[in-house]
C-alpha positions in Angstrom: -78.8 -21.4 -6.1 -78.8 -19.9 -2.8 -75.7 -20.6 -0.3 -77.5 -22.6 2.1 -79.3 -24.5 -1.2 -75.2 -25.2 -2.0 -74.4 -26.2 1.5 -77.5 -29.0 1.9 -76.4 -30.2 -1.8 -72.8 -30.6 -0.4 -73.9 -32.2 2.9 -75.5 -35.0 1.0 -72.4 -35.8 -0.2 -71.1 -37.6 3.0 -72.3 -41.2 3.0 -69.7 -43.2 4.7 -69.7 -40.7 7.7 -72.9 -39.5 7.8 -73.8 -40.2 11.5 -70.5 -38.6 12.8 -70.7 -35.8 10.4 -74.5 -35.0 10.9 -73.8 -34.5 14.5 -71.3 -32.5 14.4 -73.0 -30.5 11.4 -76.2 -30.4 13.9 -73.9 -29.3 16.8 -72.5 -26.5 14.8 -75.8 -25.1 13.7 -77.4 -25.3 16.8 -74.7 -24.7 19.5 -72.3 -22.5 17.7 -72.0 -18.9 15.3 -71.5 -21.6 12.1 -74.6 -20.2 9.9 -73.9 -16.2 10.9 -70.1 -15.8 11.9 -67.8 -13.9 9.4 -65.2 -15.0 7.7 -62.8 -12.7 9.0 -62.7 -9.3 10.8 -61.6 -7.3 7.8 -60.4 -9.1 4.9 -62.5 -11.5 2.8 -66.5 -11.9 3.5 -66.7 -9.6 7.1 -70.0 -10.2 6.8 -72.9 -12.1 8.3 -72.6 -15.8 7.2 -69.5 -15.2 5.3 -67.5 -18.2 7.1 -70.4 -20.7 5.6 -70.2 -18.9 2.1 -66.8 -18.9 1.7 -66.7 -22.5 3.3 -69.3 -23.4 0.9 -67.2 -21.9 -2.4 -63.8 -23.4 -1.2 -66.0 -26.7 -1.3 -66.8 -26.7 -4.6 -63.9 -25.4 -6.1 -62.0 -27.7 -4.4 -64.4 -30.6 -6.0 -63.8 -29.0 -9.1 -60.1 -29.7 -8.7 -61.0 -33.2 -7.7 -62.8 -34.1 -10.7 -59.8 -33.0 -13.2 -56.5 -33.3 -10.6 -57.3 -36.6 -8.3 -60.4 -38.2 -8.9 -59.0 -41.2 -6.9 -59.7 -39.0 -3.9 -63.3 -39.1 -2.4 -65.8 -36.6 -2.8 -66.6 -37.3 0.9 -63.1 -36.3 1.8 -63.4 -32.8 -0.2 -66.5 -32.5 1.6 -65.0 -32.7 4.9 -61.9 -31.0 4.2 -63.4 -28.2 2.3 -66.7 -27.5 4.6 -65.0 -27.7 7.5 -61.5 -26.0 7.1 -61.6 -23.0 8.6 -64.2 -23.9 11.6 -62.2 -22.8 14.2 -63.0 -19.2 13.6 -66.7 -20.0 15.5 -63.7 -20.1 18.2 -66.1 -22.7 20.7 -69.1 -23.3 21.4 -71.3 -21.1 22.8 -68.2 -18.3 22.7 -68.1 -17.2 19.3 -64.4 -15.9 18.1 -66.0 -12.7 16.3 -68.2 -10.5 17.5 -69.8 -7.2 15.8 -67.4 -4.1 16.4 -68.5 -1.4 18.1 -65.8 0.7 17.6 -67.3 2.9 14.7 -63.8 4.5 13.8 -62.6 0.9 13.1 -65.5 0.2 11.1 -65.2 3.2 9.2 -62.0 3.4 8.4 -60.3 -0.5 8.6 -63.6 -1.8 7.1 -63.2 -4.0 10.1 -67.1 -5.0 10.8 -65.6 -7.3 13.6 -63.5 -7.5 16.2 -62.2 -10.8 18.0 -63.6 -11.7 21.4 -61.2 -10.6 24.4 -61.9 -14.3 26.2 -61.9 -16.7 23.8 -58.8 -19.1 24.7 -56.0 -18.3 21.7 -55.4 -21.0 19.3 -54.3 -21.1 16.2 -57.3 -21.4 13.8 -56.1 -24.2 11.9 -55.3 -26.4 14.8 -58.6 -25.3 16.6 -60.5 -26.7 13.6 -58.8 -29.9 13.4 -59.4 -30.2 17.7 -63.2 -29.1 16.8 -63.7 -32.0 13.8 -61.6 -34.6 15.5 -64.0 -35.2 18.5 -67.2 -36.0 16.1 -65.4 -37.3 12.8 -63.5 -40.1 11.9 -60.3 -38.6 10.1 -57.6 -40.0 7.8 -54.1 -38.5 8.0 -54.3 -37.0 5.0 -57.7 -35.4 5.8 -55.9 -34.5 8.8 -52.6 -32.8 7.4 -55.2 -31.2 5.0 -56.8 -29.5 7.9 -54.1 -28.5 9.7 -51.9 -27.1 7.0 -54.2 -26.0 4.7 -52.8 -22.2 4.2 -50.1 -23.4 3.3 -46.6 -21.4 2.9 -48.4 -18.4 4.3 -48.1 -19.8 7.5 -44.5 -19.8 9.2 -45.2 -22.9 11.3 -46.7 -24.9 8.1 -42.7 -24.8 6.3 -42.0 -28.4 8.7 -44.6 -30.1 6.2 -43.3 -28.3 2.7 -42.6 -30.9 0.0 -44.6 -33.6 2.2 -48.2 -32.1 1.3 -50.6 -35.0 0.6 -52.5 -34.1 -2.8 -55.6 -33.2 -0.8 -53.7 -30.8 1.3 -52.4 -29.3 -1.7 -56.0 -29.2 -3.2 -57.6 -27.4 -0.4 -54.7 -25.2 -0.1 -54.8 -23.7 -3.8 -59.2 -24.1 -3.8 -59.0 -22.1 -0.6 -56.9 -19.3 -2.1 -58.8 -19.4 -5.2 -61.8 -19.3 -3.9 -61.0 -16.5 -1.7 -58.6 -13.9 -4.3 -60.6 -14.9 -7.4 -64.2 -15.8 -6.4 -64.7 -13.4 -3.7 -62.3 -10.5 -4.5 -63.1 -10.7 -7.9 -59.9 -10.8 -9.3 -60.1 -10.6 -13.4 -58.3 -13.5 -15.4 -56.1 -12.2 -17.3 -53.2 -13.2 -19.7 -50.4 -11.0 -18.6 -48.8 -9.0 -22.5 -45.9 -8.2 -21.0 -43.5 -11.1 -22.4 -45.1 -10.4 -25.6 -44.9 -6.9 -25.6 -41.0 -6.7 -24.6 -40.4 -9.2 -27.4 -42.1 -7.2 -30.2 
């Protein structure tokens, strides 16, 4: 299956919400960068339409999860959470947060396809996201705390809520860094030898 065959199979999965959601879903693909912005500038997926592949991935791995960890949680909430993440970085509206780099010895030697745009208004990406979703859909606080604190210990500002994760912000946290290292690195499985090897 192509990405965007992924993405319309996930998008059916939100029943309860499906008014609020499909308009912000139609906002986002007609009135923002959604279907072609990047993931990131450098790192994982600078590429056209990386954010909604790797938004995709994180969605299903995170439903994956679901299925063996907390099946009590709702596929809609996965959906939510997992699609809709990391939507901050279309920055606003009509002002995309990334656009194409210019600067060729960046490109060249950073990998850096894309730079960030000089106006956008800073906010963190996380928060932005949350203040995107929050004026079209309907959110719990635990689909909220997901949002907001979904990278984790990686962030220095997310320690206040370490050891008072919901299980869905725990979820998305561990799919999202999965999804990226593993899925779209390609990182190998592997059993590390080494405890074996010093005990022989």
């Amino acid at each position: 299956m192509t990405v965007q065959e992924r993405y319309e199979a996930l998008k059916s999965k939100v029943t309860k919400r499906k008014n609020e959601f499909d308009t912000f879903i139609n906002m986002l693909e007609k009135g923002s960068s959604w279907l072609t912005s990047p993931a990131s500038t450098k790192y994982h997926l600078n590429k056209a339409g990386g954010l909604l592949e790797h938004s995709v991935g994180v969605t299903e791995t995170l439903l994956k999860f679901r299925e063996t960890l907390a099946p009590a949680i709702s596929e809609e909430s996965c959906v939510i959470v997992g699609l809709l993440h990391d939507v901050g970085k279309i920055g606003m509206p009509g002002k995309p947060r990334y656009l194409k780099n210019d600067n060729q010895w960046e490109i060249e030697k950073r990998n850096m396809t894309y730079k960030i745009n000089p106006d956008e208004v800073y906010m963190n990406l996380a928060t932005r996201s949350l203040y995107l979703i929050a004026k079209y859909i309907s959110l719990s606080d635990s689909e909220a705390q997901a949002i907001l604190y979904h990278d984790g210990q990686y962030v220095e500002g997310n320690k206040e809520v370490a050891h008072h994760e919901m299980p869905i912000t725990l979820l998305v946290h561990f799919a999202d860094m999965w999804t990226a290292t593993v899925y779209e690195e390609g990182r190998k499985i592997v059993e590390s030898t080494d405890y074996y090897d010093k005990k022989d």
